[in-house]
N, C-alpha and C positions, 0 to 999 in steps of 0.2 A: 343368374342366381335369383333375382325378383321375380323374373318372372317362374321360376319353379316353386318356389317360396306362398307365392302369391297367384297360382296357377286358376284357381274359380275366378279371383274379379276380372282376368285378362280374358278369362275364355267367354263372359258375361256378357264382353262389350266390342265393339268393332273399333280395333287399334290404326289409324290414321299417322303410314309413316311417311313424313316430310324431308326427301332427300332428291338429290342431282344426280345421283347413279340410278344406273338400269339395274338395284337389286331386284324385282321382280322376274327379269329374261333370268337372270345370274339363278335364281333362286328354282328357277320351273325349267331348267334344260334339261333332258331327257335323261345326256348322258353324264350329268353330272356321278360324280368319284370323290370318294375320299374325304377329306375334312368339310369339304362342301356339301356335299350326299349330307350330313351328318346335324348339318345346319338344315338344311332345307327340309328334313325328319324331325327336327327340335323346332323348328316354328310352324311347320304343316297343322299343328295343335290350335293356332289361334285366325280370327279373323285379321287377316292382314289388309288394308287397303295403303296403295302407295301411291303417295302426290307429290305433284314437283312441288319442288320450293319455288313459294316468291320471292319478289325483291321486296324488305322488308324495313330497307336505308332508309326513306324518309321517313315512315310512321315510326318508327323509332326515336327519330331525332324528336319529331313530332308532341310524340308521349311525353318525352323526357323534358322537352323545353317547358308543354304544359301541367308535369308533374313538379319541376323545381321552382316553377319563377315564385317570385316574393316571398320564397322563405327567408326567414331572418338568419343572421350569421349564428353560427356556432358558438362562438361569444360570448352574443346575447343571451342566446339559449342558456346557455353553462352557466352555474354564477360564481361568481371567483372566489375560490376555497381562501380561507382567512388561515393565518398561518398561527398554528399551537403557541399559548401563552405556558409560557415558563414561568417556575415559583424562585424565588431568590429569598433567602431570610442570611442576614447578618449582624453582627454584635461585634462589642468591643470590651476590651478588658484593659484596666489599668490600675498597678500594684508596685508595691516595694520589689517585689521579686521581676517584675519587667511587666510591658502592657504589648498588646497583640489583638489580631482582629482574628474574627472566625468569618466563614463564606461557605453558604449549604446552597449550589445551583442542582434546581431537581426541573428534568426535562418532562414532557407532556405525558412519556411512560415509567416515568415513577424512576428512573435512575438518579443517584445522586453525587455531585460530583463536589468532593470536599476541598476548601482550600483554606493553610493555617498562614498568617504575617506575622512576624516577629518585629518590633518597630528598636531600633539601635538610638534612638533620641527621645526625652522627655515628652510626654504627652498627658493632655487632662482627656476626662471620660468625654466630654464633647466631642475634643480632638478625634480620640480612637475609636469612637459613636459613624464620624466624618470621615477618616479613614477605610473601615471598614466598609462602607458605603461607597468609598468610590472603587475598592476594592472590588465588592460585585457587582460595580454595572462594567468596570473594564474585565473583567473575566466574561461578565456576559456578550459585551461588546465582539470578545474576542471568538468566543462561538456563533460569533452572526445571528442571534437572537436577534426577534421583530417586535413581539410584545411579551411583556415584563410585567410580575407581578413581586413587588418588593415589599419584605416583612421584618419591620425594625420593634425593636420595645424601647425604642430612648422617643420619649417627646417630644423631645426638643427635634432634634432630629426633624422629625416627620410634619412636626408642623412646620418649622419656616420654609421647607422643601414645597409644602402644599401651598403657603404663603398667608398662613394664620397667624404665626409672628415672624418679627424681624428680628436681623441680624447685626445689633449694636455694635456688637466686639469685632475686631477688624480683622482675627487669625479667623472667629467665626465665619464672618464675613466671605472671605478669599475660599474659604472649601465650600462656601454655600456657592458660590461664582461656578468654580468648577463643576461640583454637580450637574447645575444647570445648561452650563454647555456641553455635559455628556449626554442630557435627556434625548437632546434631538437624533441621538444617535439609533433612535426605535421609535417603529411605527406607533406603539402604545405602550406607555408606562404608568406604573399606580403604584401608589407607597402609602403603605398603610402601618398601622401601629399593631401590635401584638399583646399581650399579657407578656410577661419575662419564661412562666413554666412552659410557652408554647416556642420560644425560640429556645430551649437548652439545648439542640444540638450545637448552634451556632457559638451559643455560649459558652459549651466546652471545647470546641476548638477555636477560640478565642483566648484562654486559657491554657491553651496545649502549650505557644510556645516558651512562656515561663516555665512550663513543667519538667522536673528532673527525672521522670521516671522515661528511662529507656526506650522500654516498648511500646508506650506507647507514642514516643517520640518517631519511632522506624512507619508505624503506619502512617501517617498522614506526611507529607512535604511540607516543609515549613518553608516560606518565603522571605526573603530579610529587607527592609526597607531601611536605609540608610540616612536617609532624609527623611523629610514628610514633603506630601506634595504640591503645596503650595510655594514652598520654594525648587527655584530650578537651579541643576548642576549648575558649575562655571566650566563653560565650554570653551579651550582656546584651540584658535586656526591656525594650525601647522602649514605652511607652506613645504610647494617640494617637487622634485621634479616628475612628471607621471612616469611610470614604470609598467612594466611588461605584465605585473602582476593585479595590477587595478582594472581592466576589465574581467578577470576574473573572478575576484573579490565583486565586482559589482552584481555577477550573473547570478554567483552562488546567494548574493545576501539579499539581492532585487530584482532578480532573474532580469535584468536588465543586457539587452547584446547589440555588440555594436552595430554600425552601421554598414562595414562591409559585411556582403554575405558572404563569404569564403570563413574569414573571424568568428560569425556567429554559427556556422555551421558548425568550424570547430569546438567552440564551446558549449553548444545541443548536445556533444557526444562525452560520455561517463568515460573519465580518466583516474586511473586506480594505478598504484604501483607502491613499491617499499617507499615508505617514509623519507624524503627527501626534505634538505634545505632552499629555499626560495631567495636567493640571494640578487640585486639590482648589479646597475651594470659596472657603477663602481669596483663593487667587492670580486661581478664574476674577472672582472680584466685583474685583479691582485689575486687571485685565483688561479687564475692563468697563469700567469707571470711567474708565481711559486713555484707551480708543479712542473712548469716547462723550464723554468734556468733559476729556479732556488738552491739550496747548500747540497740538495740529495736529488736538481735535476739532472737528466743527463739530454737534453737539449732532441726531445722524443719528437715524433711527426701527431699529424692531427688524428689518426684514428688511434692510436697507441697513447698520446695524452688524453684523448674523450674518456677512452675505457678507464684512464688513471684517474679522471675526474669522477667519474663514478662508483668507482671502488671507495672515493673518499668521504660518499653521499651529497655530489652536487649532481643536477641533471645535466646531462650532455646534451639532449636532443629532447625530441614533444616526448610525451608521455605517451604510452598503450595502451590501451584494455587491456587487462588478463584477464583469463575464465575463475580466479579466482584467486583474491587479496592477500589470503591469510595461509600461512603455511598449516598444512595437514589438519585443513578445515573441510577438503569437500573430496573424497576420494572415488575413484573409480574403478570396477570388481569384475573379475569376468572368467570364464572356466578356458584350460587350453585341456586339448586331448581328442582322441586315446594317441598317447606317443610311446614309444619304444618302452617294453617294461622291466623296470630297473628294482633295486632291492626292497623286498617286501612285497611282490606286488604292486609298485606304485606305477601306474599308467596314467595318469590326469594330475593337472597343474591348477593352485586357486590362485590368481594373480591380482594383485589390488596396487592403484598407480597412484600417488597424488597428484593432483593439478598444479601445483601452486611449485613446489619441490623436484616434482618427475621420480619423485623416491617411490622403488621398486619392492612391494612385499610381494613374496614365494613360497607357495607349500604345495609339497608333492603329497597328494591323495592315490589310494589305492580305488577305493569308490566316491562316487558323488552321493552324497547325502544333505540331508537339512542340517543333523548334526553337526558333522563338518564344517559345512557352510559356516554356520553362526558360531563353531569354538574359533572360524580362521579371523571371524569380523572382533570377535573380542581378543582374542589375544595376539593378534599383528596388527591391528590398528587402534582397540580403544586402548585394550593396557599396554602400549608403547608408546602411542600416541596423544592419548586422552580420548576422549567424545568428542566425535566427528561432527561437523554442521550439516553435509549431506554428504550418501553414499550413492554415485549412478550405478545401474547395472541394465543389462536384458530380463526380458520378464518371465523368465522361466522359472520352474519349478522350483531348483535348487536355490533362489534367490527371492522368489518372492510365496514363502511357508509362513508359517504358522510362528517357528521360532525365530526368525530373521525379524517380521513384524513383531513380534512381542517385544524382541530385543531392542527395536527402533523406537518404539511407542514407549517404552520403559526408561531411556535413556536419553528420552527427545530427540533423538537422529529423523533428520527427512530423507526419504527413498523415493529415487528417482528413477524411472524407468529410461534405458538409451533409444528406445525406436520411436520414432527416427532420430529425434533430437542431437542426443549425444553418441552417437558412433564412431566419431572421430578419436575418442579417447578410448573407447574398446580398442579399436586399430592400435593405438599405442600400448595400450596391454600386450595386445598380441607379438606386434614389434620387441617391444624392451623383454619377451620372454625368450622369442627367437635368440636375441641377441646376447640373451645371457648364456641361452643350453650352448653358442658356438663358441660363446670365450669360457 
């Protein structure tokens, strides 16, 4: 293609080809035929000379040792990108009607992320000046922020933080302590003072959670502080004996797994199932005992009591994954036909399965349509059902239209194509329809 493209500079110059094959005999046989004829006509055009190839292993290595030595590392070269400083401005508020802290954390692209505290115990402006300060740097903390640029309007505040004055008062004192041990928590922090009209966002959600107006109570989260921070819960040590259920607890809260690998393998794996009671081994053995020789046992075997234990909402056995938790949350859709044609016309079946239930919706169609399609998803699954969380199907026509999408994007349903993925519950469509045309 270049060289037709670019046919004068080739023809210009004496081309010098560097190969181990005999194309030259290949190329000038007499009797050459066919695809080759064809070639040796398409390159007769240019001055060809062909030469063997050298061995070119050493000067290679050669070049390449005396093109890399004493460069400097990459590293070096690179200089180490400084990580975006964040804006933080917070304020406090404190009134007859209740006192509360506001928190404006705005990231390097200008988003902002609001947070309101309601405080449940007496506080001076100091106090909730103090509060709302530790407020934002544990919110920051908690977004892994490195450097910090903090915007307060209380003086006070900001200077004994800086360390222009001290802290006499001794509740002063103990939040100025804290502070201080959250600083090191980031690579750079700066606290500076404000005018009051440049912090009013802060100030009004400081302010928000005394407020009794509704709506604007629904926008923002209000957080509730129970205490102040300076004092710590009273924490008492429960003894007791470990149970079956605490490295579980542990994985979920600390992803923490034990030390056998068979245990923690189990616990890597997502276990979903109806709503079940977690009971120790106490309760499971009077559990037992009831259901198997209580007033209304009749003295059952062990798979016959399991099933009784579960009927009653205790687990019998490990838990499973299901394809899906919630009933008539994720369903599956899929066309049968052309079958025998029955009244009206009707030759073709819309069949949609739940996952969760196996509950079987049916409608005989005469034609396949889009129409169709989208009157069988609304009125056999949304208005019997409600609003589906997802619906699988095949990617065909009849299922993935114009109306089908309108109707998903309108009603927040996600559509999920079966190939390859989900096939196995087409199959069960196809199954549970068979199974019904025979009974």
């Amino acid at each position: 293609m270049a060289s037709r493209k670019l046919r004068p500079y080739f023809q210009a110059h004496t081309i010098h080809m560097l190969t181990n094959f005999p194309l030259r005999q290949v190329l000038q046989k007499p009797d050459a035929s066919g695809r080759l004829l064809k070639w040796a006509v398409e390159l007769s055009k240019f001055d060809l000379m062909f030469k063997a190839r050298a061995a070119i292993k050493g000067q290679a290595l050669a070049d390449f040792v005396a093109e890399f030595t004493n460069l400097p590392n990459v590293d070096e070269i690179r200089e180490p990108a400084e990580p975006p400083t964040w804006d933080l401005f917070v304020d406090g508020s404190a009134g007859n009607a209740g006192s509360g802290a506001g928190v404006v954390l705005i990231n390097p692209e200008g988003h902002k992320l609001n947070s309101a505290v309601r405080f449940e115990f007496k506080a001076t402006n100091n106090v909730v000046e103090y509060e709302a300060l530790l407020a934002g740097l544990r919110l920051a903390k908690e977004m892994q922020v490195k450097r910090l640029l903090i915007s307060s309007d209380s003086q006070l505040v900001v200077s004994q933080v800086n360390g222009n004055f001290s802290a006499k008062d001794k509740t002063v004192a103990s939040y100025l302590k804290m502070v201080m041990n959250l600083i090191p928590s980031f690579e750079k922090l700066e606290l500076i003072q404000i005018p009051h009209i440049e912090n009013s966002h802060a100030d009004a959600l400081s302010k928000l959670p005394s407020s009794k107006d509704s709506e604007l109570l629904a926008v923002v989260p209000i957080e509730y502080l129970l205490l102040p921070s300076i004092e710590a819960p009273n924490v008492m040590w429960v003894a007791g004996t470990p149970t079956w259920m605490q490295p579980i607890v542990a994985y979920l809260k600390d992803q923490v797994l034990p030390t056998d690998k068979l245990e923690a393998y189990k616990l890597r794996r997502s276990f979903s199932s109806p709503l079940l009671r977690c009971v120790i081994g106490e309760e499971a053995n009077y559990i037992l005992r009831e259901v198997h020789e209580g007033v209304c046992g009749n003295h059952s075997g062990g798979l016959s009591l399991a099933q009784k234990l579960l009927r009653q909402g205790q687990p019998s056995q490990d838990l499973t994954a299901v394809s899906s938790p919630w009933p008539f949350s994720k369903w599956g859709v899929d066309l049968i036909g052309p079958l025998a044609k029955g009244r009206g016309g009707v030759s073709f079946a819309i069949v949609a399965i739940d996952y969760f239930t196996k509950w079987v919706e049916v409608e005989p169609l005469a034609k396949i349509t889009e129409a169709n399609t989208s009157k069988f998803l609304w009125k056999n699954i949304i208005c019997r059902f409600g609003i589906p969380y997802l619906i699988v199907s095949n990617n065909g026509r009849q299922f993935d239209n114009k109306k089908v999408r309108e109707l998903c994007k309108k009603l927040g349903i996600k559509k999920y194509f079966s190939t390859p993925h989900h096939h196995k519950q087409i199959a069960k469509l196809r199954l549970s329809t068979k199974q019904s045309n025979m009974s």
